[in-house]
N, C-alpha and C positions, 0 to 999 in steps of 0.2 A: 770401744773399738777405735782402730787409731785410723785420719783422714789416711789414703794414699797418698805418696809421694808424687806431687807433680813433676814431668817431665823436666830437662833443661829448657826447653824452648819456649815451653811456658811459665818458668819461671826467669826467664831473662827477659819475655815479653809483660809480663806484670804491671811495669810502672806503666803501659800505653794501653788505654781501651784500642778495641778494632778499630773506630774508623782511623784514629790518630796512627795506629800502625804502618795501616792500609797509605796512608797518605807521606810517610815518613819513609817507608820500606817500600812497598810493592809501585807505586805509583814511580819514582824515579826509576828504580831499574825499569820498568815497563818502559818509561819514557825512550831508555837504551837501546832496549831491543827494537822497539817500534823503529826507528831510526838506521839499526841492521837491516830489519824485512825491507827497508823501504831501500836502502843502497843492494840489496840483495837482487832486487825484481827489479829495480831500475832500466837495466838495459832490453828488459823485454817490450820498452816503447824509445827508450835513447840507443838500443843497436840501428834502429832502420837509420838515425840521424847520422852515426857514425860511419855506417855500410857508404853511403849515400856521398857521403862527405871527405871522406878518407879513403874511401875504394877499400874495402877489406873483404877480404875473402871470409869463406865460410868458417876457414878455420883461423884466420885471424880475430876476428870476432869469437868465436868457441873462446882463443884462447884467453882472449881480452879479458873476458868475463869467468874464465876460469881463473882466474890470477885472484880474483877476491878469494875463490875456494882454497886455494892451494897456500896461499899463507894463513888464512882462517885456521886451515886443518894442522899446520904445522907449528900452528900457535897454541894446540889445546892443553898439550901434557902439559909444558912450562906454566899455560895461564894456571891449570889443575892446582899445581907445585903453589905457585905466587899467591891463589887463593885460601888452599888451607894455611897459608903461613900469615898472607898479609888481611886478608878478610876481603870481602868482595867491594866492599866502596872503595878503597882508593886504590883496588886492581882497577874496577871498570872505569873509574872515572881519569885514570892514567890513560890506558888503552884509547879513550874515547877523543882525547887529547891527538892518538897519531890519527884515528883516524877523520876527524876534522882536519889536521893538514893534510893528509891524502887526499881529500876531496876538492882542497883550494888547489893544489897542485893540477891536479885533475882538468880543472876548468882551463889549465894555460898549456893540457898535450896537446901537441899537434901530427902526433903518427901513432902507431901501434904503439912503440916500446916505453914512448912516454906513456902512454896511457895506461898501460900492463900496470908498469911500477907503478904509478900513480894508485891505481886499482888495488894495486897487490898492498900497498899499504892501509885504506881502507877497511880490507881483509880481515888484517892481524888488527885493525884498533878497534874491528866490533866483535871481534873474535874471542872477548868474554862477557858479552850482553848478556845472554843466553842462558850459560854458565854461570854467570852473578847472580841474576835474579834465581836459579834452584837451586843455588850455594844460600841466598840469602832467607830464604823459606824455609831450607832446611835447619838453618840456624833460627829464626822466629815463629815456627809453627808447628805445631805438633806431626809425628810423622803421619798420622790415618788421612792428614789433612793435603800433604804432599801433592798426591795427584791432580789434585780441585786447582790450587790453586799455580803449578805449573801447567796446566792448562790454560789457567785464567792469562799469565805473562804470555802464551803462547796467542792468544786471543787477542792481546793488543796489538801483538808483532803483525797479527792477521790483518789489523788496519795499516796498520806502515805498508804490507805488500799494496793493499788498497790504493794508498795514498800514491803508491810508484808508479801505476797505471795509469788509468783516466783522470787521475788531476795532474799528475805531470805533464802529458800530453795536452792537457790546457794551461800548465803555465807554460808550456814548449811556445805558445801562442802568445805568450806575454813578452818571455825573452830567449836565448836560445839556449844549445845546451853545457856554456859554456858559463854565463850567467846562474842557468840552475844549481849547479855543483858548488858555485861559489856561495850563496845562499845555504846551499845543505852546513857545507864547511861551519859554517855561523852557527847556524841549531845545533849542529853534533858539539861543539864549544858551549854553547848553554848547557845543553845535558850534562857534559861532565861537572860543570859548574853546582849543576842542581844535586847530583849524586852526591858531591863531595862534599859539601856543605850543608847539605839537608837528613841525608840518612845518618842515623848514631851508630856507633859500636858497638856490636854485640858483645856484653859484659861476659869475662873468661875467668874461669875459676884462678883463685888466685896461686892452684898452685899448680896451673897450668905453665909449662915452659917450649919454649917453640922448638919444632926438631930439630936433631940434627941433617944434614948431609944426607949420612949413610940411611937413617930411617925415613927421607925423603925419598930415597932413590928405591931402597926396600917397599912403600909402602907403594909406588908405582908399581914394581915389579910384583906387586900382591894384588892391586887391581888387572891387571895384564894376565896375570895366571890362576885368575875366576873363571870356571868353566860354563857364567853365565855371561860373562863378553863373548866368547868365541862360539858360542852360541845362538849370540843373536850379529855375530857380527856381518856375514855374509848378507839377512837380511836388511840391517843395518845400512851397508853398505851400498846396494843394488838398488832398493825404495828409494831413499831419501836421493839415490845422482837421478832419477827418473823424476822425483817433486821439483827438486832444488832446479837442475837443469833446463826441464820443460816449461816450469811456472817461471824461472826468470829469465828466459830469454824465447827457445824455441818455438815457444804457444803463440807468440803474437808471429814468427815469422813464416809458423801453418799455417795461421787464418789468413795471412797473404796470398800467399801460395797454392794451397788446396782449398778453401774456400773462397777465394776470390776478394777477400776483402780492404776496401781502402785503411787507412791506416787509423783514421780516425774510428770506425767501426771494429776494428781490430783489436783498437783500444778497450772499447767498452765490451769487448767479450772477456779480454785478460781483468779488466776491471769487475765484471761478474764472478769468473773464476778465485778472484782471489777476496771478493764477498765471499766467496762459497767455503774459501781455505778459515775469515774469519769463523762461519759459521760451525764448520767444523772441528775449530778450538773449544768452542762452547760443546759441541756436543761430546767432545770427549770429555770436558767438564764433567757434564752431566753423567757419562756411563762411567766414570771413575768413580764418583758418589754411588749410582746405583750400585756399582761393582765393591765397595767398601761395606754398604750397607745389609749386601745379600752375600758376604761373604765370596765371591768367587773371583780365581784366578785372573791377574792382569794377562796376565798370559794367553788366555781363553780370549779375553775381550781382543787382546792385537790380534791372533790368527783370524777372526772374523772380519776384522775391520782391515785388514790388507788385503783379506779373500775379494772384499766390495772395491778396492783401490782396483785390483787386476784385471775387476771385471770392464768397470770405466776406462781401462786403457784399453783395453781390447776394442770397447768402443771405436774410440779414438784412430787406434791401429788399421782397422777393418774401413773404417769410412763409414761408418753404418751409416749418419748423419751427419754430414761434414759440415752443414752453414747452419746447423742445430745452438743452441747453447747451453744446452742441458749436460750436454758430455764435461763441458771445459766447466760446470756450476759443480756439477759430481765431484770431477779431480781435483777441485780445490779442497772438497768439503773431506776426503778421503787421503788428501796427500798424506798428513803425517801421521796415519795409521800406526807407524811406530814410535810413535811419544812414549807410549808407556813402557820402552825396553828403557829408562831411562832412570825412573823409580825401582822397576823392577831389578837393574844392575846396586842401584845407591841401597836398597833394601836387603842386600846381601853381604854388605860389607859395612866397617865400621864408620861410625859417623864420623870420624877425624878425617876419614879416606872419600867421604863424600861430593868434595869439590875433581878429585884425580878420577872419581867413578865416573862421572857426568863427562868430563874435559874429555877421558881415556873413548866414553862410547862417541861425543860428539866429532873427537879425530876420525872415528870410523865412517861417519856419516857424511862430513866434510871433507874424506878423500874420495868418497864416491859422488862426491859433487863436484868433485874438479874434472875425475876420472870424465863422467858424463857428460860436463859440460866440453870438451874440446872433442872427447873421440864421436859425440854426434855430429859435431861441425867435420870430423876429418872421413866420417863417412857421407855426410851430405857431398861433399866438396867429389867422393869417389863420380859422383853421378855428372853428366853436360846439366848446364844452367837450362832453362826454359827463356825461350825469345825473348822473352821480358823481362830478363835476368834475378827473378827469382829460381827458385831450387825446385828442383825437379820431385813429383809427388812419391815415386820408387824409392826415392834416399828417403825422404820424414818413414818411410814404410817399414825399411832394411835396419834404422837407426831408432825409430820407436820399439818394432819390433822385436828387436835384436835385443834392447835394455830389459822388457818386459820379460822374455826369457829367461834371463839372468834373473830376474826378480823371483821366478817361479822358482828356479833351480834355490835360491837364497834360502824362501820358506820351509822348499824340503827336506831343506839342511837343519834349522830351527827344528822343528817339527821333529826332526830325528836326534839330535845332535838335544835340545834341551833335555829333554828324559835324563841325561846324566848330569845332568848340574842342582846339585840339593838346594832344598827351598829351606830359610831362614826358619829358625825353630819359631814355631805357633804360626805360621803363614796357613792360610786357607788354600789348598788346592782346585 
């Protein structure tokens, strides 16, 4: 009886036991994305500095902080494209290069529009962290293993949000936030350093030859008219401006406002919540394994797990507990409910197309982060300020509200809309 044929990923990963892998592969790109989450949530304790300092308005600020979104998202297809051609280490470690100078720049705006660009460059150089490391998985690890450990990269980025909050807000104590940025600048410069030099190339058959052109632009337009993108796209799109938006900026400027909180204690709640976000990297971890091992639908496991995400906002929305921290521990732990449209899009398509599947859903995701992040500040801004010139409690209501709605309408769409999109031959339903 003859052995099975080991996969490709496991036989390019061959010459490296696990840890050597884990230390060569997964630990750099981690380092990447950590470093996204953390320029990602940053402003959710450097907006009050900027508000404060610069006089910005609600929707200046919105938009400020949407500018990372907005070129992030506008950088996906190309990054997709750059990856299946050039491989994910010297994409990401190129990328990580602009966004190091965006961040020094960063440190020397002194109004809005410097800081936008400034920001918006940022954006686009961490705007294949994400995307590298489950391009990079997908190439070194068996597909059943996928979900584990795009989880896992998800898990560290969880400490990067970590690190944006309550320790930022105490090195804010050390120097201000013109010094911080300059500092990041330096570390995001390491990282590409360590990517570029430390991770190897994934060994390509040799009679692999790079696309052309036209089967570049083809193979996009093949991920784009999968009827498990547009499926989950609405979902996609509504979740993730509702995590992205509120987890990095609008969370800390509630607990101001509707809970009463000083900025330091404010702090330490967004620094709970996004414990809670680490926490819940891990636990999707953990139900991906379960969900691999008992056979059953990713599919199944995301509607469950956005059903709990809806419920915590509603929380949130309602006031039930406003000076609570259980609410803002939940939302972190539930934000990215929809992690697994992400495998579950890359699982339906072929693996050459699996940097453009990831890039194609993560555009989706990051236009509803930009979306979300300005149109909350252009409805907050509808409302008169409060004496104390925070924002009046009726707008977080109208603008929470109003996104969770959308979120709802998303799933019913999912819900209806995926029944038509065929599942990958031998897939468990």
């Amino acid at each position: 009886m003859s052995a099975p044929h080991a996969s490709p990923a496991a036989t390019a990963a061959a010459p490296f036991g696990a840890a050597r892998l884990a230390l060569i592969v997964l630990v750099p790109f981690a380092a990447g994305y950590f470093m996204s989450y953390l320029y990602r949530n940053i402003n959710a304790v450097v907006g009050r500095y900027l508000i404060d300092e610069l006089g910005l308005s609600g929707a200046d600020i919105g938009l400020l902080t949407a500018a990372y979104f907005f070129t992030f998202a506008l950088a996906q297809i190309p990054i997709g494209i750059m990856l299946d051609r050039f491989g994910p280490r010297r994409v990401d470690s190129a990328l990580l290069c602009v966004a190091a100078t965006g961040a020094v720049l960063f440190s020397f705006g002194d109004d809005r529009d410097a800081l936008m660009v400034s920001r918006a460059l940022i954006g686009l150089g961490v705007g294949g962290a994400l995307m590298s490391s489950f391009q990079a998985i997908t190439l070194w690890y068996p597909k059943e293993r996928w979900g584990f450990f795009n989880s896992l990269i998800m898990t560290i980025g969880g400490l990067g949000a970590v690190a944006g909050t309550g320790p930022v807000e105490g090195a804010l104590q050390l120097t201000d936030w013109r010094g911080l940025f300059l500092y990041l600048g330096v570390a995001t410069a390491a990282v590409a350093t360590l990517i570029f030099f430390v991770v190897p190339e994934r060994p390509r058959p040799r009679d692999a030859k790079p696309e052309r052109l036209g089967a570049v632009v083809k193979g996009v337009a093949n991920v784009f008219a999968n009827p498990a993108l547009w499926s989950m796209a609405p979902l996609l799109l509504f979740t993730q401006a509702a995590n992205l938006a509120i987890s990095g900026l609008w969370a800390g400027l509630w607990l101001r406002d509707i809970a009463g909180f000083d900025r330091a204690t404010a702090a330490v709640y967004v620094s709970l919540m996004n414990l809670g976000l680490t926490a819940g990297f891990v636990l999707n971890a953990v139900l991906s394994e379960v969900a691999a091992r008992r056979r059953l639908s990713l599919e199944r496991l995301t509607v469950a797990l956005v059903l709990v995400f809806f419920a915590v906002q509603a929380v949130i929305v309602f006031r039930v507990d406003p000076k609570a921290a259980w609410p803002w521990i939940a939302f972190g732990v539930f934000a990215n409910a929809v992690i697994f449209c992400y495998p579950i899009l890359t699982g339906r398509l072929p693996l050459a197309y699996s940097g453009r599947a990831n890039t194609s859903a993560n555009f989706v995701s990051f236009s509803g982060a930009f979306l979300g992040q300005y149109l909350i500040g252009w409805v907050i801004d509808l409302f008169p300020r409060q004496p104390g010139q925070g924002y009046a409690a009726a707008s977080y209501d109208w603008a929470f509200g109003g996104l969770l709605a959308l979120e709802i309408l998303g799933l019913l769409w999912f819900l209806y809309a995926h029944r038509g999109s065929p599942a990958p031959a031998g897939s468990a339903r």
